[in-house]
ZAMARGU-4260 file (C-alpha; in steps of 0.2 Angstrom, whole numbers, plus 5000, padded with zeros to 4 digits):
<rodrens>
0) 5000/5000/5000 | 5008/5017/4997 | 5008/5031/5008 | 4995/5049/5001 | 5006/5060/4992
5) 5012/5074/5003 | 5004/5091/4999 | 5009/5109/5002 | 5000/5118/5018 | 4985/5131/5010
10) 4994/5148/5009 | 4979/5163/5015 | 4972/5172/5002 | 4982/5188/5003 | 4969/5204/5006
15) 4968/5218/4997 | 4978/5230/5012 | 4991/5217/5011 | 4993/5216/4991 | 4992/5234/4989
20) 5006/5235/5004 | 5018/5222/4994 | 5015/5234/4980 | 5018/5248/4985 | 5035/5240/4994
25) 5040/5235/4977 | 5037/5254/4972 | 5044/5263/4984 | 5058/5266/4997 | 5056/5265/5015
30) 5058/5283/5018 | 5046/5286/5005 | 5033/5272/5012 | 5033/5282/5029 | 5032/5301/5021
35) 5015/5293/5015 | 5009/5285/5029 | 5013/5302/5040 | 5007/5312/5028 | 4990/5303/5029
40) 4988/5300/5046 | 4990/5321/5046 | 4974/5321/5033 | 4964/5311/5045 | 4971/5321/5060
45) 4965/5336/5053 | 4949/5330/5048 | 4945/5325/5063 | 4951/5340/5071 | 4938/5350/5057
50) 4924/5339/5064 | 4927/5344/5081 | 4927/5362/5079 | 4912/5361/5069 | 4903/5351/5084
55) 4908/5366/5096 | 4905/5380/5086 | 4887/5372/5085 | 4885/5369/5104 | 4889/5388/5107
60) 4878/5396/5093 | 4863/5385/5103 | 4871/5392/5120 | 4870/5410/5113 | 4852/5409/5107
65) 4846/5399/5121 | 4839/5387/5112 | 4841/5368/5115 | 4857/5357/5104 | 4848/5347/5092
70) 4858/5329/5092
</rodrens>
């Protein structure tokens, strides 16, 4: 009787954050690679910064009328 033919463990199905991250190694330096993420991380910083001025600046237009914060 032979023995089953031996087989390669499954490799994961890369995802798409993982692909694009191999590309963009291939692509770019790793100084580059960082200026990029920084520079993003910076975007969403300041997005979110936005957001919250607008929030307060809407909390203290319904203080100075008197009428209630609508959610």
């Amino acid at each position: 009787m032979q023995a089953a033919p031996l087989r390669a463990p499954a490799r994961p199905i890369p995802s798409v954050t993982g692909a694009l991250r191999a590309v963009e190694a291939l692509l770019m330096r790793g100084g580059q690679r960082t200026a990029r993420r920084n520079a993003w991380t910076s975007v969403l910083e300041d997005r979110r910064r936005a957001k919250d001025r607008y929030e307060a600046q809407h909390v203290l237009e319904a203080a100075a009328t008197g009428r209630p914060q609508a959610t």
